[in-house]
Backbone as JSON, one array per atom type, in Angstrom:
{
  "sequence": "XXXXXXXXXXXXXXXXXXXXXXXXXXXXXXXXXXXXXXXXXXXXXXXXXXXXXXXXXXXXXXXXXXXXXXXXXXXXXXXXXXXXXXXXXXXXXXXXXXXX",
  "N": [[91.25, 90.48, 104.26], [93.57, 92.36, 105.26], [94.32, 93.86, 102.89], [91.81, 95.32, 102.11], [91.56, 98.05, 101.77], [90.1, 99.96, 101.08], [87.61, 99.49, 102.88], [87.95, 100.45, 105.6], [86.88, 101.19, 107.95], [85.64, 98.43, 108.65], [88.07, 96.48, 108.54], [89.15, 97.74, 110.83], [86.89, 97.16, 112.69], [87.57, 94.26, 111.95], [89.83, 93.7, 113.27], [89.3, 94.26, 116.02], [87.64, 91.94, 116.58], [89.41, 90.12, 116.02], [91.0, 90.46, 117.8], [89.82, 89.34, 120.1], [90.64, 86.75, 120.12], [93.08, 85.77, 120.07], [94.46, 84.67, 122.02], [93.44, 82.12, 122.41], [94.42, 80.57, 120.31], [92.47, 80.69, 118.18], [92.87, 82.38, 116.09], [95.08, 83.18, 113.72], [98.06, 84.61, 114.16], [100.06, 85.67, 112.89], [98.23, 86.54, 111.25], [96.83, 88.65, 112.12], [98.93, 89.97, 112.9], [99.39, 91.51, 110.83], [97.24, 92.67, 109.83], [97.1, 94.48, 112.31], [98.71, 96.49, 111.63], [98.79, 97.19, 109.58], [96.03, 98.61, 109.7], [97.49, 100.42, 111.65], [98.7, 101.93, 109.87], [97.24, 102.69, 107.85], [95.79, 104.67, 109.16], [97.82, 106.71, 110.16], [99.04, 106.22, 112.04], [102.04, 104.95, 113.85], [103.42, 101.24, 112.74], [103.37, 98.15, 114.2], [104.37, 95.86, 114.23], [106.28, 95.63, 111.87], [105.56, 95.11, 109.19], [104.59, 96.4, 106.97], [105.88, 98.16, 104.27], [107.48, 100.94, 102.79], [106.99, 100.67, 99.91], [108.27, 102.06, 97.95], [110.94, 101.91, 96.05], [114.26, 102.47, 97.11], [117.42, 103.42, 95.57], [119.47, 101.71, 95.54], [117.58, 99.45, 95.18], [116.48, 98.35, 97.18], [114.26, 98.72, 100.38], [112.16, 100.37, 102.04], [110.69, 100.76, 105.89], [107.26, 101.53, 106.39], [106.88, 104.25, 109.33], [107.54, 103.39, 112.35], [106.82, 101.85, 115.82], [108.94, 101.58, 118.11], [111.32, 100.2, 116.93], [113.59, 98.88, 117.1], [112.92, 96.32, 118.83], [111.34, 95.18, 116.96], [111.74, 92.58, 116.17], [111.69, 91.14, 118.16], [108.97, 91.13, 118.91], [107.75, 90.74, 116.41], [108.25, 87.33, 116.76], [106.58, 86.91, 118.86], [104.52, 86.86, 117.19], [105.1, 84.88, 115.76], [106.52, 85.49, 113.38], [108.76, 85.95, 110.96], [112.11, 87.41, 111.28], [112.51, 91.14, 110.81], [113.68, 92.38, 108.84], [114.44, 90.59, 107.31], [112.26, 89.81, 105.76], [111.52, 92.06, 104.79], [113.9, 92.27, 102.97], [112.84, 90.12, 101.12], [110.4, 91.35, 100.04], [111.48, 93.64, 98.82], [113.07, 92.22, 97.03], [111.21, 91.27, 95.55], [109.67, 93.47, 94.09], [111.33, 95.26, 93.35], [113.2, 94.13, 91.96], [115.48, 93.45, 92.48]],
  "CA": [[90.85, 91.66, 104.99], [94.22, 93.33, 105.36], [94.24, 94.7, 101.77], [90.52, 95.8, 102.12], [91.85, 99.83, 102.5], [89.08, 101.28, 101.02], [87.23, 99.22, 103.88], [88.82, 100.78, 106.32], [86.03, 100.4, 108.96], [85.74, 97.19, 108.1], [89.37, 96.4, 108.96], [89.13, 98.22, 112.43], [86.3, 96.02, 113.59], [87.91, 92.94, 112.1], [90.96, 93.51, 114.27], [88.9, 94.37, 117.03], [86.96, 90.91, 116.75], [90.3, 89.2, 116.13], [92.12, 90.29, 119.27], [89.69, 88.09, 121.37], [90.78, 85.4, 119.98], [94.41, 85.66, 119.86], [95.06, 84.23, 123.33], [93.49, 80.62, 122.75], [94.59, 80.77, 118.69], [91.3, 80.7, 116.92], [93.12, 83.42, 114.84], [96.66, 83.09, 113.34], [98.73, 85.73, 115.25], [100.73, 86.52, 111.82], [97.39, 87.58, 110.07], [96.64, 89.56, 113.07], [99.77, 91.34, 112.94], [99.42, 92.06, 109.26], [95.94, 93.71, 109.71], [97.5, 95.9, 113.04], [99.98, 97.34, 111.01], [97.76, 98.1, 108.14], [94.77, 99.68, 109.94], [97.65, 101.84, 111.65], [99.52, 102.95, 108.62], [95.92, 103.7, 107.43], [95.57, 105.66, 109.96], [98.27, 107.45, 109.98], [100.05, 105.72, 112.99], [103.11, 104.03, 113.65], [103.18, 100.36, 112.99], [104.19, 97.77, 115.34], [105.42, 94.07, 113.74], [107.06, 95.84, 110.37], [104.67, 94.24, 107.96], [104.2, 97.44, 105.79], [107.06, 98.8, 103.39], [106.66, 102.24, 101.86], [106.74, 100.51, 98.34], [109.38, 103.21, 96.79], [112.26, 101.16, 95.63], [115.18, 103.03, 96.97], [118.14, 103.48, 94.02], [120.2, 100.23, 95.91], [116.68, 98.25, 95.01], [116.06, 98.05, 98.59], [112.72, 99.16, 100.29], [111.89, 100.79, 103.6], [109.68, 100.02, 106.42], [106.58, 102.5, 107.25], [107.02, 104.55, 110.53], [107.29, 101.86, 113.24], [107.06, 102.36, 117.26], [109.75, 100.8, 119.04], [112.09, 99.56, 115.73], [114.7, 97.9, 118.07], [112.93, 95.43, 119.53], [109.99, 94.68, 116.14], [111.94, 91.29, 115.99], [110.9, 90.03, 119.83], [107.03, 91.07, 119.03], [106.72, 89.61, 115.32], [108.54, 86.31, 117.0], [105.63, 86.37, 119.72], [103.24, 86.23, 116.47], [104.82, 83.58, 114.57], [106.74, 86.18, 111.8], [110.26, 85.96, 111.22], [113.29, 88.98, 111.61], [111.56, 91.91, 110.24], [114.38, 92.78, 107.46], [114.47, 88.95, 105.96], [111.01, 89.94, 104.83], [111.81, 93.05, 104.54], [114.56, 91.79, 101.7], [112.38, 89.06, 99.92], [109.28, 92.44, 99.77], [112.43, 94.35, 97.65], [113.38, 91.54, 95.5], [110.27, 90.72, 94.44], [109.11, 94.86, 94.36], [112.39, 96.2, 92.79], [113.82, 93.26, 90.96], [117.32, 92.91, 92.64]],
  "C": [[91.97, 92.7, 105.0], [94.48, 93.9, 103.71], [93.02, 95.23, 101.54], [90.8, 97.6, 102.53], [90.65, 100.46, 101.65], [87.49, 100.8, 101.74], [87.28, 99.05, 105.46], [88.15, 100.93, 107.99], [85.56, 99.26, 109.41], [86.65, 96.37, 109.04], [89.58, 96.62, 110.29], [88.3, 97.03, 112.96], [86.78, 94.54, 113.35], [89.28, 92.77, 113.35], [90.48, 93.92, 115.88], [88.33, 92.83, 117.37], [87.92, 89.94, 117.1], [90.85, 88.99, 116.99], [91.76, 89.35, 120.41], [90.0, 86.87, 121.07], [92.02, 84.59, 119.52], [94.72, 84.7, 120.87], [95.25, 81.99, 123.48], [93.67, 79.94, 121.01], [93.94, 80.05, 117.87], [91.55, 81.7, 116.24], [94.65, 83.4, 115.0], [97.07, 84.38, 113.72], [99.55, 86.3, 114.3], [99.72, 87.93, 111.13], [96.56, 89.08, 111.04], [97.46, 91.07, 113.06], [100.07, 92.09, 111.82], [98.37, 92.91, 109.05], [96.47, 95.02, 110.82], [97.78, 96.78, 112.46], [99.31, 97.73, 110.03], [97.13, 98.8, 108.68], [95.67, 100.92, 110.84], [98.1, 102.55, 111.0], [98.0, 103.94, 108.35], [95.76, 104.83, 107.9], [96.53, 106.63, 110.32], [99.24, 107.14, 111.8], [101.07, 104.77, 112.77], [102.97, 102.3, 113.87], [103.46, 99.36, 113.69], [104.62, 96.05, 114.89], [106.49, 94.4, 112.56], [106.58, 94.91, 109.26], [104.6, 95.2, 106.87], [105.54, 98.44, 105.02], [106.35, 99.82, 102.95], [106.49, 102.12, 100.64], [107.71, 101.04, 97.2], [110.81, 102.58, 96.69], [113.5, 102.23, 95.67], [116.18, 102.84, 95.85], [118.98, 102.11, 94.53], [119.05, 98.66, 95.48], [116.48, 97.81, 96.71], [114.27, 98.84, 99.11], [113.21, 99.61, 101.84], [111.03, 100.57, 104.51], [109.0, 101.79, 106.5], [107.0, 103.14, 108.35], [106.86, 103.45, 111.45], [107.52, 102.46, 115.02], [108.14, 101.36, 117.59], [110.73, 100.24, 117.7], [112.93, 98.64, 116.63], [114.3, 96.81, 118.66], [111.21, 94.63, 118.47], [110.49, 93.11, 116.0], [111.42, 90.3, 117.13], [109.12, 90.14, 119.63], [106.74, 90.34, 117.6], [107.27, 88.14, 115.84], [107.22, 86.4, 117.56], [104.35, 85.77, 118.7], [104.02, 85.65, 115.59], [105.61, 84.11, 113.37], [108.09, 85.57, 111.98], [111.18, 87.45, 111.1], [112.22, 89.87, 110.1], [112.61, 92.28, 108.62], [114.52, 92.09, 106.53], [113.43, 89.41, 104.72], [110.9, 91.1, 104.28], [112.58, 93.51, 102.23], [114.02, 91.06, 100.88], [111.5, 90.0, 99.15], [110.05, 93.03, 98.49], [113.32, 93.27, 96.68], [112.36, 91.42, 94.73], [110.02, 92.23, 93.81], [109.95, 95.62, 93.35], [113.32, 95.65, 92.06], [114.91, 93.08, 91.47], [117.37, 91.95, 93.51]]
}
C-alpha cells in the first residue's frame, strides 16, 4: 500500500482503517508509520517517523530526509513504532541509492 501513490485515496483510507488497530497490534506499527509519512509527503505535508528520503544523492553520496515536523525528537516516535534511529536507515537508503 505505501508505494500505491498514484492511489493516493486509497492510501488515506488505508491509514485511516489502520490507526484503529494500532493500539491492540492487529497492524505492525512500522508499516503504519511508513504509510503516515507517505500519504503526508503526498500531500505535501511534513512527515513524522523519517521514512521518506528526497531520493537526490547529495555529491558526499548521502541522501536527505523529506520535510519532517519535530526532527529532534523522530527517534523517540519511530522507537514507539518498532523503527530504529532515523539516520541508520537513513545511511543504509544512501548506500544502497547512491552506491557509497
Amino acid at each position: 500500500m505505501q508505494h500505491a501513490d498514484r492511489e493516493a485515496q486509497l492510501q488515506v483510507l488505508a491509514l485511516e482503517r489502520m490507526g484503529k488497530y494500532l493500539d491492540n497490534d492487529e497492524v505492525r506499527k512500522a508499516d503504519y508509520a511508513y504509510l503516515w509519512d507517505r500519504v503526508a509527503v503526498n500531500h505535501d505535508r511534513e512527515q513524522r517517523y523519517g521514512t521518506q528520503p528526497n531520493w537526490d544523492c547529495n555529491e558526499d553520496g548521502t541522501l536527505n530526509f523529506m520535510p519532517m515536523e519535530d526532527p529532534a525528537n523522530v527517534d523517540a516516535r519511530r522507537s514507539e513504532m518498532g523503527l530504529g534511529p532515523a539516520q541508520e536507515e537513513l545511511d543504509r537508503m544512501a548506500e544502497f541509492v547512491c552506491g557509497q
